[in-house]
N, C-alpha and C positions, 0 to 999 in steps of 0.2 A: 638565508639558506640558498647555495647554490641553485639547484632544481625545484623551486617554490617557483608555480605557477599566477597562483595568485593566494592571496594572504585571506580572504573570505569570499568565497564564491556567492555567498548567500547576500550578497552586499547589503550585511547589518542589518536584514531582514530576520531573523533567526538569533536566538538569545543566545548562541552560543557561533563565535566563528565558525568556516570551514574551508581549511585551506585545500588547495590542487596541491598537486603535486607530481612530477616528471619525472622518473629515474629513469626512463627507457628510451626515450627522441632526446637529440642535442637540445641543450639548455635554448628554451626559448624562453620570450617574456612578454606574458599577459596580466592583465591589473585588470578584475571586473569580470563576472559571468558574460558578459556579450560577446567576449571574444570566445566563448565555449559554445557560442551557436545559439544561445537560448537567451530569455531577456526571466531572470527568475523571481520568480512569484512566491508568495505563503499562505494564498485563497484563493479561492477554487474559481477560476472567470466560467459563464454561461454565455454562449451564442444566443442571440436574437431567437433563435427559434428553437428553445430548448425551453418548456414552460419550466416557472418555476414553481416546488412543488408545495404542497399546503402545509402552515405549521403544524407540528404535532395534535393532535385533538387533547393532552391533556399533561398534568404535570405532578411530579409528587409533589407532596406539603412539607418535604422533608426540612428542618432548619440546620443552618451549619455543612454538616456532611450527613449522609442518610450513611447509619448506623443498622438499622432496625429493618431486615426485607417482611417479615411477617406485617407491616403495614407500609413500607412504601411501594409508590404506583410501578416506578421501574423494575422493584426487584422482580415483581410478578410478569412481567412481563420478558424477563429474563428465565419463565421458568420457577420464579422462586428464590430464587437467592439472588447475589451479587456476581458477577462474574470476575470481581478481580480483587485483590489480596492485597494488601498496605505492607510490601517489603521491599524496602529503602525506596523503591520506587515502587507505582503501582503495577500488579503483573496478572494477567489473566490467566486466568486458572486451567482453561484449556479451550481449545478451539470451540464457535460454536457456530449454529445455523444464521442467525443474526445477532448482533450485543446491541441492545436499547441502551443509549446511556439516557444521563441526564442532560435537558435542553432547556431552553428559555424559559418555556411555563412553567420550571420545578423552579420550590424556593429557595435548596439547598445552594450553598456558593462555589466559587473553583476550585476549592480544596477536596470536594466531594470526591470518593474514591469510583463514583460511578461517571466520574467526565476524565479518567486518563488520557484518554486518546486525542483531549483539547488540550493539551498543556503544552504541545507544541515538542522540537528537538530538546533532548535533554542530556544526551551522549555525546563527546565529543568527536566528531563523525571528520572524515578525510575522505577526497577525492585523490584518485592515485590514477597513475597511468599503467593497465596493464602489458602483458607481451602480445596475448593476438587477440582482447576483447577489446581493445580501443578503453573508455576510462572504466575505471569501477569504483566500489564506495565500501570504504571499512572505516573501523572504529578504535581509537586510543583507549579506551574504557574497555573493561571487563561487562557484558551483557548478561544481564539473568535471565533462565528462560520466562518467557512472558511476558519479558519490558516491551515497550513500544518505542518503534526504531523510529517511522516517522509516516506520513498519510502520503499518498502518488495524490499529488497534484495537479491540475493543468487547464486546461477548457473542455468543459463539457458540450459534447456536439453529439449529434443524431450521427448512428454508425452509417446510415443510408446515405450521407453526407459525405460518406467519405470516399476516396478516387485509388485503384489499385494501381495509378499509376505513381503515384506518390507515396514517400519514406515516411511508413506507418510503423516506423520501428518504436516509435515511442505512445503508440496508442495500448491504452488498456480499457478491455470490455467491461461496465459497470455490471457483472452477473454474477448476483449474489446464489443461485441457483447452482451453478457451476462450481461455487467456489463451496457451497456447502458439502455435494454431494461427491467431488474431485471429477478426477476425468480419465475416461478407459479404465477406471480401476485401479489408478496408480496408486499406493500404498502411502497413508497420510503420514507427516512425520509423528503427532501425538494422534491418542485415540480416535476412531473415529467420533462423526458427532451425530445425531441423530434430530430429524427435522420435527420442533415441535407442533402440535396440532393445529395452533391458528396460522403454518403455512403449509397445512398438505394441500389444502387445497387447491394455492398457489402452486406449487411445484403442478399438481394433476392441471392445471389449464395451461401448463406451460407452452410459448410457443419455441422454435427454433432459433430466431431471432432475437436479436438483444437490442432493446432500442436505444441504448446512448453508448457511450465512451468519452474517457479522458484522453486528449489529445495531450502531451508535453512537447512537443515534436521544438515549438516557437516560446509556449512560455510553460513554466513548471517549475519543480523543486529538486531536491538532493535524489529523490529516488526514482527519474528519470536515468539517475547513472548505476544503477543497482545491477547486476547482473544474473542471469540464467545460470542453474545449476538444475543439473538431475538429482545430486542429494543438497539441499539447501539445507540452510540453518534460519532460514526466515520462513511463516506461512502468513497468509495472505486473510486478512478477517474483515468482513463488512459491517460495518456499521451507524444505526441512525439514531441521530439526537433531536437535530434540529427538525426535522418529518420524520414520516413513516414509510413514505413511498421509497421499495428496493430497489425501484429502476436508477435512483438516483443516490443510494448508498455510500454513504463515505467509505473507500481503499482504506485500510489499514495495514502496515507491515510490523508484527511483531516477530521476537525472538523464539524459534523454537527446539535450541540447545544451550543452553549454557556459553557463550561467544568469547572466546578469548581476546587479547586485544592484539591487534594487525590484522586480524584474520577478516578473507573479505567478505561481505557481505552479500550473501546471494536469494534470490528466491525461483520457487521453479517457473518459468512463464508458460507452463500449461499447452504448448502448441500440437495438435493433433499431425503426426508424419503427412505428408500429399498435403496438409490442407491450404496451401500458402499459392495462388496462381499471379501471375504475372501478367501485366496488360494484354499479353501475345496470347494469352490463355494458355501458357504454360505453367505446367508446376515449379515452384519454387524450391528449390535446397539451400539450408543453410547448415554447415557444420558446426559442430559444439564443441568446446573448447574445455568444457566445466574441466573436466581432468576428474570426475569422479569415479569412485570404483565401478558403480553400474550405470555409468554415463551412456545416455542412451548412440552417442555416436551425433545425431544429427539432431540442429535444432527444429526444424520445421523441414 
């Protein structure tokens, strides 16, 4: 292929290739994610001074796949039921405040419909070259709403760590808080979700500050290329298997329309207008490109 960048960016990291690709810059020729700036990874690395957090306190007894929420440990801890649905692939049923899957102390195996989100890329996913966002990330497959696209990966670091003078384009705040409740109000793509009881609390202590973030900036995965959109077809869902602890939340990006295939892949990055300053202690502006009907005009 003419304009094939590279043949797997994922370099055989990921069960399924994922090529680059350039229509837009004269035919260049790169072989390997490192010429894309990033060295890429498929787990999550931890800075020295990020503790790490406790395993979960407990596990279902479920055998096989857990079937049955009326006794296993997870389902109740989802509220009661299962949060996701066995159609062709597994698909969550709708957004919610946290997803408990299944983790190391449950007996059930990887088939389990409650470990979707560990099954790793399952779409056949393309890195493309846009016109004015630099690369983005769409899909050869047909998306059902619900499927899971793929986890933001990268190094987890204390945000306090981090320097306004340096290209934090690819940091995302681990704030499952944020992400349950949206932000200013914006209008969720599916229902809202509503916060169950064992985290009001949390939320009422809440502070202002978020103490971690994923860096991708150096190392990370396919949804380091994922792009901003004011109407997205991706939402953004936290979830914990292996602990408990939400400061350290696994990112998850699921489908939340029906996705055709070419079509790119976007989600909204959440940035509040002014809030972006520059070393100089100037605000920052970034224009938005989404092209949506109610594009808000600017990114940050």
């Amino acid at each position: 292929v003419e304009r094939l960048v590279s043949s797997d960016a994922a370099g055989g990291l990921e069960r399924v290739p994922i090529p680059v690709t350039n229509l837009v810059d004269p035919p260049i020729s790169i072989e390997g994610c490192g010429n894309l700036g990033f060295v890429y990874i498929n787990r999550m690395k931890f800075r020295k001074n990020v503790p790490a957090p406790n395993h979960a306190p407990m596990g279902c007894k479920c055998r096989g796949s857990c079937n049955d929420p009326k006794v296993c440990a997870c389902a109740k801890l989802n509220g009661g039921d299962f949060p996701y649905v066995h159609r062709n692939v597994g698909r969550l049923i709708e957004p919610k405040a946290v997803v408990f899957e299944c983790g190391p102390k449950c007996r059930c195996g990887p088939e389990c419909i409650n470990r979707t989100s560990q099954n790793g890329i399952i779409f056949r996913l393309e890195v493309f070259r846009t016109q004015k966002k630099g690369w983005g990330l769409r899909s050869w497959d047909h998306i059902p709403a619900g499927a899971p696209i793929c986890e933001y990966i990268g190094l987890v670091r204390k945000t306090s760590d981090l320097n306004s003078a340096d290209d934090n384009s690819y940091v995302f705040d681990i704030d499952c808080l944020q992400t349950m409740q949206g932000l200013d109000g914006r209008e969720s793509r599916l229902r809202d979700v509503e916060l169950p009881w064992y985290l009001e609390e949390i939320v009422k202590d809440r502070s202002d500050s978020v103490p971690f973030c994923i860096d991708a900036a150096e190392t990370g995965n396919i949804a380091r290329f994922i792009n901003h959109s004011c109407q997205p077809n991706l939402f953004v869902q936290c979830i914990l298997s292996n602990h408990h602890d939400m400061n350290l939340a696994r990112v998850m990006l699921f489908a939340a329309d029906n996705i055709p295939p070419l079509q790119e892949l976007t989600y909204d990055y959440c940035y509040t207008l002014d809030s972006v300053v520059g070393p100089d202690g100037n605000v920052r502006q970034m224009p938005c490109y989404c092209g949506a009907v109610e594009c808000r005009k600017r990114l940050y």
